[in-house]
C-alpha positions as CSV (number, residue, x, y, z in Angstrom):
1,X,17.5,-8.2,-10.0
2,X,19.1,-5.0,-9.9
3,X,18.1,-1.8,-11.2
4,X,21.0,-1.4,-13.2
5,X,19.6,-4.9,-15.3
6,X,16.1,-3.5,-15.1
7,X,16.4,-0.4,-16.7
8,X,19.0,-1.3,-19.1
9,X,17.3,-4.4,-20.3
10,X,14.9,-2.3,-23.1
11,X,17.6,-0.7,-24.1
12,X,19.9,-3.8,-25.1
13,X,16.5,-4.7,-26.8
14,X,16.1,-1.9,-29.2
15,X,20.0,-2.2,-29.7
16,X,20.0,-6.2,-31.0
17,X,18.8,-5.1,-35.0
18,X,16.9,-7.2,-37.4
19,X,14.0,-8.2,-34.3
20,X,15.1,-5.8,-31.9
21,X,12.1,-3.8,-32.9
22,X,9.6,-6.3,-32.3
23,X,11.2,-7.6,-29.4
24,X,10.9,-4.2,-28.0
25,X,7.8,-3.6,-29.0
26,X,6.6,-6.7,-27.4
27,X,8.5,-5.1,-24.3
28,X,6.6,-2.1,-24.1
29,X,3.2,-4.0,-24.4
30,X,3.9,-7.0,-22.1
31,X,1.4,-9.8,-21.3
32,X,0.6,-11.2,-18.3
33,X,-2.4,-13.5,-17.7
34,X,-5.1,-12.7,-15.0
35,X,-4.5,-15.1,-12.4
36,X,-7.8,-15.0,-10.8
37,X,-11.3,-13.1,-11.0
38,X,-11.4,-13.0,-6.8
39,X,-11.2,-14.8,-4.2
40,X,-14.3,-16.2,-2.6
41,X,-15.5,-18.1,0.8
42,X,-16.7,-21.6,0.3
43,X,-17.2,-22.6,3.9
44,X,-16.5,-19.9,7.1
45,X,-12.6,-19.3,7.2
46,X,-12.3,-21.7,4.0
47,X,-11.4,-19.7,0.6
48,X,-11.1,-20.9,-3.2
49,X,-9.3,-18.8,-6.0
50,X,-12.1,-18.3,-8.4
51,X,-10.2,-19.2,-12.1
52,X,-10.0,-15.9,-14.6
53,X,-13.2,-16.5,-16.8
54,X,-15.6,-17.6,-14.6
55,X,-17.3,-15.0,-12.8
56,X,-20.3,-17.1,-12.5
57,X,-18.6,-19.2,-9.5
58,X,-19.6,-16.0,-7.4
59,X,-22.7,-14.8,-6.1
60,X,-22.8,-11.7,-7.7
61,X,-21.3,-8.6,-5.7
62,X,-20.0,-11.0,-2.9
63,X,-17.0,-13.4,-2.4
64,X,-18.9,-16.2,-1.8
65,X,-18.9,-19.2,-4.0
66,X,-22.7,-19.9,-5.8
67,X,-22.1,-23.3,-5.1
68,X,-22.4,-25.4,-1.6
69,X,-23.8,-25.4,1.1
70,X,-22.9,-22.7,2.9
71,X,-23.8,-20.0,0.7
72,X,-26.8,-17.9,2.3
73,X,-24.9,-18.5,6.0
74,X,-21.9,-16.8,3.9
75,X,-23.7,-14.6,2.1
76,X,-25.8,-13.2,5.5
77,X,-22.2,-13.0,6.8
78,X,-20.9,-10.4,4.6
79,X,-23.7,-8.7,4.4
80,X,-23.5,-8.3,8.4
81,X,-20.0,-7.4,7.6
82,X,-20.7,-4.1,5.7
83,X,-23.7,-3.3,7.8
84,X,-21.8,-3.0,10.8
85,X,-18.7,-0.3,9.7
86,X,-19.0,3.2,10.3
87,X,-21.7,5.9,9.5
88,X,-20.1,7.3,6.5
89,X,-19.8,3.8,4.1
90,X,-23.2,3.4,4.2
91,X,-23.8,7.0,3.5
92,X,-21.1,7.3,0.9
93,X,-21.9,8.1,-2.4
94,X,-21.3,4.6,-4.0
95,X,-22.9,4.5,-7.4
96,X,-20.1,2.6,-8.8
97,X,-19.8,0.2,-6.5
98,X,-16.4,0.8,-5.8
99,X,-16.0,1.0,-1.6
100,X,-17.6,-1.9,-2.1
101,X,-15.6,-3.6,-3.8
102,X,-12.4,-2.5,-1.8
103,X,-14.1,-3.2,1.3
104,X,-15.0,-7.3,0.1
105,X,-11.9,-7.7,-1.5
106,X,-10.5,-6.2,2.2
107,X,-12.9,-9.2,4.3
108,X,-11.3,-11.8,1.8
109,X,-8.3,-11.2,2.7
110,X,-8.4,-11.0,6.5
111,X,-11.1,-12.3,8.0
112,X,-10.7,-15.7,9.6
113,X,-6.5,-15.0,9.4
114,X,-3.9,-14.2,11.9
115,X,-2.7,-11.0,9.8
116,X,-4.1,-9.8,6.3
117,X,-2.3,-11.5,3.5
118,X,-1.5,-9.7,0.0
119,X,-3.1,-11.7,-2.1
120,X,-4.8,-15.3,-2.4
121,X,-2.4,-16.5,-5.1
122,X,0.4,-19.0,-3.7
123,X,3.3,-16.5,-4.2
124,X,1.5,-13.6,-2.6
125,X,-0.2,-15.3,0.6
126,X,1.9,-13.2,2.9
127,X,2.3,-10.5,5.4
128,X,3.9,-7.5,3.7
129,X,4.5,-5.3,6.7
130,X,4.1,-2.1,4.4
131,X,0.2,-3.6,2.9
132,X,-0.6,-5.2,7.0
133,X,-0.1,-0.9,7.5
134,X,-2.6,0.5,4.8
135,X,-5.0,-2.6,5.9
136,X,-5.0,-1.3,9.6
137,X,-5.5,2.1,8.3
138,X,-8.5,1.0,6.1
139,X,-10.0,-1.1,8.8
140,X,-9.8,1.5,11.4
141,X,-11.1,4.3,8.9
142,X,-14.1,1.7,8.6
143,X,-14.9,1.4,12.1
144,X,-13.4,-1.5,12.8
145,X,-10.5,-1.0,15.3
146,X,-10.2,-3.8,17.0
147,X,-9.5,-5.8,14.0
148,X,-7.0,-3.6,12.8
149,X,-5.1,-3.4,16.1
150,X,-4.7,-7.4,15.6
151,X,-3.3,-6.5,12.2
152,X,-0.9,-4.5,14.2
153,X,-0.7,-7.3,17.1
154,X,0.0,-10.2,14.4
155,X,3.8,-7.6,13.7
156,X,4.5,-6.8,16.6
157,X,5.0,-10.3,17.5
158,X,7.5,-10.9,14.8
159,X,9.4,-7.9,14.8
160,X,12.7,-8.7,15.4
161,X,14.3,-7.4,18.9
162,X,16.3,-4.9,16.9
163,X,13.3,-3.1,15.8
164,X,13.4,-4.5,12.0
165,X,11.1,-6.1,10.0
166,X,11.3,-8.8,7.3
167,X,10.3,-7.8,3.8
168,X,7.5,-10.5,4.4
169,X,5.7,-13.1,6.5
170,X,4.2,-17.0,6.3
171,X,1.1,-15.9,8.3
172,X,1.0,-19.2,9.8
173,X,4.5,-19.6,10.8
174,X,5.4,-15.9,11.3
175,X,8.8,-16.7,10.0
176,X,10.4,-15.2,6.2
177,X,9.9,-17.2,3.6
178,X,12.8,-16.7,1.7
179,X,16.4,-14.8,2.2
180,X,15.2,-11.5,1.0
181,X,16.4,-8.6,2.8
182,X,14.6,-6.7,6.1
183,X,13.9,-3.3,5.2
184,X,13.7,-0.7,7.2
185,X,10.4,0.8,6.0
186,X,8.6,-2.0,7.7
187,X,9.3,-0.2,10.7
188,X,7.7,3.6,9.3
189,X,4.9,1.6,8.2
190,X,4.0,0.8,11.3
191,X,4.2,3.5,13.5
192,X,2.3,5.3,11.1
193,X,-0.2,2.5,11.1
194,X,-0.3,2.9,15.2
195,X,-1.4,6.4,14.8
196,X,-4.5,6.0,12.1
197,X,-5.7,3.5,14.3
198,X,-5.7,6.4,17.5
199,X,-6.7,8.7,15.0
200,X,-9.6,7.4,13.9
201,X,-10.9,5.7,17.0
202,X,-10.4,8.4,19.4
203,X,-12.8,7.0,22.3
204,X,-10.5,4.2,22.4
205,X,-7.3,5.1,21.2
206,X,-5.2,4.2,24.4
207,X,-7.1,1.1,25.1
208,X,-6.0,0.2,21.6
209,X,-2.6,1.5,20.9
210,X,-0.8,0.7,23.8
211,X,-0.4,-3.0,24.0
212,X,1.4,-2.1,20.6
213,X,3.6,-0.2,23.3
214,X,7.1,-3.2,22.4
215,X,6.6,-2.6,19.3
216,X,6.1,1.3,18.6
217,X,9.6,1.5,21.3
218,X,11.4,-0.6,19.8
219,X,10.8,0.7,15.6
220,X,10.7,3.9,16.6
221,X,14.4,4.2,18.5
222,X,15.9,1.8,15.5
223,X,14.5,5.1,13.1
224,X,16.2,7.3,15.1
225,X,19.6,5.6,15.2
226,X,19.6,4.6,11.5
227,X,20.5,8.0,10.3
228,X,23.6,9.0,9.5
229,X,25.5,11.2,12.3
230,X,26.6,13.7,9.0
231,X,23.9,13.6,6.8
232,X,21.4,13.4,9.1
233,X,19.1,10.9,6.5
234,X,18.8,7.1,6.9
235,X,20.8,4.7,5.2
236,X,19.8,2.7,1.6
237,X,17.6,0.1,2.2
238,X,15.1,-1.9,-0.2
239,X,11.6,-0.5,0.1
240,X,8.3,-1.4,-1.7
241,X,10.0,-2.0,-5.1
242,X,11.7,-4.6,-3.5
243,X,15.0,-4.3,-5.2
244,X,18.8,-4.4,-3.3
245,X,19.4,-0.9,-3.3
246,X,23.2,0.9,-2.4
247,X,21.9,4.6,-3.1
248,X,19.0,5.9,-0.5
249,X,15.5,6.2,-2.4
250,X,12.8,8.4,-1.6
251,X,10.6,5.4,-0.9
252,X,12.7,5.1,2.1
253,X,13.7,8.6,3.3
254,X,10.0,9.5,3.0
255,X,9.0,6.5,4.8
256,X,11.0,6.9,7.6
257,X,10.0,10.3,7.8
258,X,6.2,9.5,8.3
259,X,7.0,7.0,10.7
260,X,8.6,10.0,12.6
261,X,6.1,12.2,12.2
262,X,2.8,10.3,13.1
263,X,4.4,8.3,15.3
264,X,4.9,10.7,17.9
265,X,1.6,10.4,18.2
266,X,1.0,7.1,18.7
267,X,3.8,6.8,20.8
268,X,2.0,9.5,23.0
269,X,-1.0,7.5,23.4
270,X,1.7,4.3,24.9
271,X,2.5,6.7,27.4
272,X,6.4,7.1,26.1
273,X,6.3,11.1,26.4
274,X,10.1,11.5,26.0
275,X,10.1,8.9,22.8
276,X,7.9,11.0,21.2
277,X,9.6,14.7,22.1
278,X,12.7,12.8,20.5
279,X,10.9,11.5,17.4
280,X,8.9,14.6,17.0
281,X,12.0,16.7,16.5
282,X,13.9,13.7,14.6
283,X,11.3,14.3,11.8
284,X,11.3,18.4,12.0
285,X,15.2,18.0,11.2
286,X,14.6,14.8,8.7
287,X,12.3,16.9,7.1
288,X,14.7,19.5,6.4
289,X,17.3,17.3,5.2
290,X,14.7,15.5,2.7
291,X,13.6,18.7,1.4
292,X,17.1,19.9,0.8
293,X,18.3,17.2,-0.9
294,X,15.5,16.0,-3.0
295,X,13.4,18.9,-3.8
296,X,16.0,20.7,-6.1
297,X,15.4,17.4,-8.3
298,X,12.1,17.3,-7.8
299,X,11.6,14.8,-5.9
300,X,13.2,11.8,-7.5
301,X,13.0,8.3,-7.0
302,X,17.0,8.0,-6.2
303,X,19.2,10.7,-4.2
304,X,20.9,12.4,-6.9
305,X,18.8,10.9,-9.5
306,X,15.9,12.8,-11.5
307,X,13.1,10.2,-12.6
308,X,10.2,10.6,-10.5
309,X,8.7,8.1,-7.9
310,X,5.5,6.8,-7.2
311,X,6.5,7.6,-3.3
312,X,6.6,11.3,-3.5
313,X,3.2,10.3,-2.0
314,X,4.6,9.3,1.2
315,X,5.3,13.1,1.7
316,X,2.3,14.3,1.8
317,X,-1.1,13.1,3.3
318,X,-3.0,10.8,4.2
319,X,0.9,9.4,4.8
320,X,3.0,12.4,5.4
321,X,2.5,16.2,5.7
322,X,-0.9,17.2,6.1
323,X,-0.1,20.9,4.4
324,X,2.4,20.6,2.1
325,X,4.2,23.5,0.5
326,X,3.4,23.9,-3.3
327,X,7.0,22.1,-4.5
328,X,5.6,19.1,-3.4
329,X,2.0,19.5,-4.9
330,X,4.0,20.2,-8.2
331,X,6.1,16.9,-7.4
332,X,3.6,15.1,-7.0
333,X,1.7,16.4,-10.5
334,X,4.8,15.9,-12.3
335,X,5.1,12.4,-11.0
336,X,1.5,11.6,-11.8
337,X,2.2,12.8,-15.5
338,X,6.1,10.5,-15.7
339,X,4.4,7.7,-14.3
340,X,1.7,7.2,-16.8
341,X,0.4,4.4,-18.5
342,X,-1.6,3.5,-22.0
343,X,-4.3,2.1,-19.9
344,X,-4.5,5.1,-17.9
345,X,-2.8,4.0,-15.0
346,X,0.1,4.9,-13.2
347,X,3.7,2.8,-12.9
348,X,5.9,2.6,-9.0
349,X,8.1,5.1,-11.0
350,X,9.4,6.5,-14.2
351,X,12.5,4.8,-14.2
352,X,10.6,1.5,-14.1
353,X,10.7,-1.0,-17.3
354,X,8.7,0.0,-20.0
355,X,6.3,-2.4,-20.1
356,X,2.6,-0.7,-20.8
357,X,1.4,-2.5,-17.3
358,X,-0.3,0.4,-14.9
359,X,-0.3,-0.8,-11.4
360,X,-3.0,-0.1,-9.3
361,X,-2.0,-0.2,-5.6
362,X,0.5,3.0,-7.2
363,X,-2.7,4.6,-9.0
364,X,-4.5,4.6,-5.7
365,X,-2.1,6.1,-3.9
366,X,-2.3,9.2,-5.9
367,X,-5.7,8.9,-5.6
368,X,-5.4,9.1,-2.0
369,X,-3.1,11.7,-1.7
370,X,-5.0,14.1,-4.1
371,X,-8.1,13.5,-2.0
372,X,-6.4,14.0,1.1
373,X,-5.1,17.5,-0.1
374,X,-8.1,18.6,-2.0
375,X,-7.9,17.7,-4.8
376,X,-11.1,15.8,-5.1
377,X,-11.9,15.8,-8.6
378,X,-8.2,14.7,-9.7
379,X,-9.0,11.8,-6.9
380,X,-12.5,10.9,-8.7
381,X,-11.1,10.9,-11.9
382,X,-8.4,7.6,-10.5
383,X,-10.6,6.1,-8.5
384,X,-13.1,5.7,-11.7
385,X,-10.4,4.4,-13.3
386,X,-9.3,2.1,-11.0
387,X,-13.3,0.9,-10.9
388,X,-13.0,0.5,-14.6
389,X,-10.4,-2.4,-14.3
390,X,-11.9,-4.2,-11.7
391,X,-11.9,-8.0,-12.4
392,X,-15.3,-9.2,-13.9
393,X,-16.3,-11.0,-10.3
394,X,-15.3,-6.8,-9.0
395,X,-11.5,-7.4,-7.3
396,X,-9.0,-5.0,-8.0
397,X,-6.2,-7.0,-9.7
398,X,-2.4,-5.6,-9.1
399,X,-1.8,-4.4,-12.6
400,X,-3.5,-3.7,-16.0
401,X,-2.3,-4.0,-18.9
402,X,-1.6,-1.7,-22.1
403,X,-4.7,-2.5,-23.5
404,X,-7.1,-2.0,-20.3
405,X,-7.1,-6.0,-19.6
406,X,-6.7,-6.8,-15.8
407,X,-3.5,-8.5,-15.1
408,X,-2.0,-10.6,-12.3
409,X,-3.6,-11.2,-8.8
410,X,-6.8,-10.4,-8.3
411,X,-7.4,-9.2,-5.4
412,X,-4.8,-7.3,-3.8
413,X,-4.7,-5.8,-0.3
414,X,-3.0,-2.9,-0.5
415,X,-4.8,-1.4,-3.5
416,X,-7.7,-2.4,-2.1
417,X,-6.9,0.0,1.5
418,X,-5.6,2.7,-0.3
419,X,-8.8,2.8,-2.1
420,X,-10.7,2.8,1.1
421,X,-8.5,5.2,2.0
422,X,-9.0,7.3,-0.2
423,X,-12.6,7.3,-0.3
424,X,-12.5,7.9,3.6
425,X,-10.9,11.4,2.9
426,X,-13.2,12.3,0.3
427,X,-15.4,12.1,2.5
428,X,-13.9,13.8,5.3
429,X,-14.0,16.5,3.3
């Protein structure tokens, strides 16, 4: 669908008369049923979809089924699971139970699998290159490298020769499961990826990073042809709102500007020195040219537009710059305030339909970035809410609705990373 039908659809709404108002209203308060409380293990490797309602199907704070007869074996599992990541989860101040949470809902939805998928529902069992990132990220923040280098292993053997990824992956085939259209985030996402994972295991971050080496080479010269020779930023390309797109979007531009920056350093630790002098100045000039043509606007979702975007976090850390100047620390307050939602939560943008829905893999991210530049409190306050809308079995679903109900998939990689995420530099700090 296009954005021009998506954000003109309210308004030919309110226009029709006599039930325009009610159909509008019923717009701006959409429902969506919970598809599932969690997803839970019901033999090693072997998950069920746990129907919305039933909570009791699950040991309680697990994702393992009560019933069969695998359930202490899977149970003693987990628990090994959690014991064995780093230092600071078991010392983390946890009282709501919300690491872990994000960390279970993380297991369900990698271990036993070639690549983490997005969800457990049948539409969502994919590989999102962009959520595969934040879930290497996550895992390495945890202390659990190597499996977030497969995560990383599982895309770099279906990148395509040309450097570009799909917009998604059949984990069992490692082929696109439909016509959408490659996107040249993919390719940001995981260079940036590469480098949390050296970052964060720094005894081992050669050993680790370069057999990625193919990979990293090949998205990292394709970001560095794609912009244009006069403008100096990359072209349009769909990103995580998933839309065609013929004007460049800050989800993008940002994007590809993070995959510059941190990926001179993983490209460093693959031992291509002259790769990364060339993407380490690619991002000090991209970096100019973002700034110059989106911060008089504020950062806005579109070039030349003026609603704000839920990826004015890409700018600034844990993604982009690590000590932003104060126009984007105002961007990125203004955007928190646009994007906000009845429930509490935040929408991918202020130009999206108005719905009521928050979405929480959006929410987090602005939790993460506020707790990444010190910001804790602002941080907290998210990261409660997000723990206030977990599923009743304790999954974060993907959206909530106007009324605080959990809506959709339950659970959902990416929100669930981004919350370990930003929980990891909370306590960094």
């Amino acid at each position: 669908m296009s954005r021009r039908g998506l954000v003109l659809g309210g308004g030919a709404a309110a226009l029709a008369g006599g039930t325009g108002g009610l159909l509008l209203e019923r717009a701006r308060h959409a429902q969506i049923p919970l598809y599932s409380e969690t997803v839970a293990f019901s033999a090693p490797a072997q998950r069920r979809l746990v129907p919305a309602g039933r909570p009791d199907e699950v040991v309680a704070r697990t994702r393992v089924l009560e019933a069969g007869p695998w359930r202490s074996r899977l149970v003693e599992d987990e628990q090994e699971w959690l014991a064995a990541c780093a230092p600071w989860v078991r010392g983390a101040a946890d009282r709501d139970g919300l690491l872990h949470s994000a960390l279970l809902d993380l297991r369900a939805l990698t271990a036993g699998l070639p690549v983490a998928v997005a969800g457990w529902s049948p539409r969502w069992r994919y590989a999102w290159p962009r959520d595969v990132a934040f879930v290497a990220s996550a895992l390495a923040r945890v202390g659990r490298p190597d499996e977030a280098a497969a995560q990383l292993a599982f895309l770099q053997a279906v990148q395509r020769p040309d450097g570009w990824f799909e917009a998604r992956y059949d984990v069992t085939s490692g082929a696109a499961p439909d016509t959408r259209q490659p996107q040249l985030d993919g390719s940001a996402w995981v260079l940036w990826a590469a480098d949390q994972i050296g970052r964060y295991s720094p005894g081992r971050a050669h050993e680790l990073v370069a057999p990625l080496r193919p990979m990293l080479v090949r998205a990292a010269r394709l970001l560095l042809r794609s912009r244009d020779a006069t403008t100096g930023l990359p072209p349009p390309s769909s990103d995580y709102w998933e839309l065609v797109e013929d004007t460049l979007t800050l989800g993008t531009a940002a994007a590809v500007l993070a995959g510059l920056r941190s990926g001179t350093g993983a490209l460093r630790l693959a031992g291509e020195m002259a790769l990364a002098d060339r993407t380490e100045a690619a991002a000090v000039v991209l970096g100019r040219h973002v700034r110059d043509v989106f911060a008089p606007r504020g950062y806005p979702r579109l070039l030349g537009g003026d609603a704000p975007d839920a990826a004015v976090t890409f700018l600034v850390a844990p993604i982009g710059d690590p000590e932003p100047d104060v126009s984007l620390l105002v961007a990125l307050d203004r955007a928190q305030t646009a994007l906000s939602r009845p429930a509490g939560g935040l929408a991918p943008g202020a130009s999206w339909k108005r719905d009521g829905i928050s979405w929480t893999p959006e929410t987090a991210l602005f939790a993460a970035a506020w707790a990444a530049n010190g910001y804790p409190a602002r941080a907290e306050a998210l990261l409660t809410w997000l723990g206030q809308h977990r599923t009743a079995a304790g999954s974060f679903p993907e959206k909530v609705l106007h009324d605080g109900s959990p809506a959709a998939v339950a659970p959902l990689a990416w929100t669930a990373a981004s919350v370990v995420i930003a929980r990891h530099e909370l306590a960094l700090r």
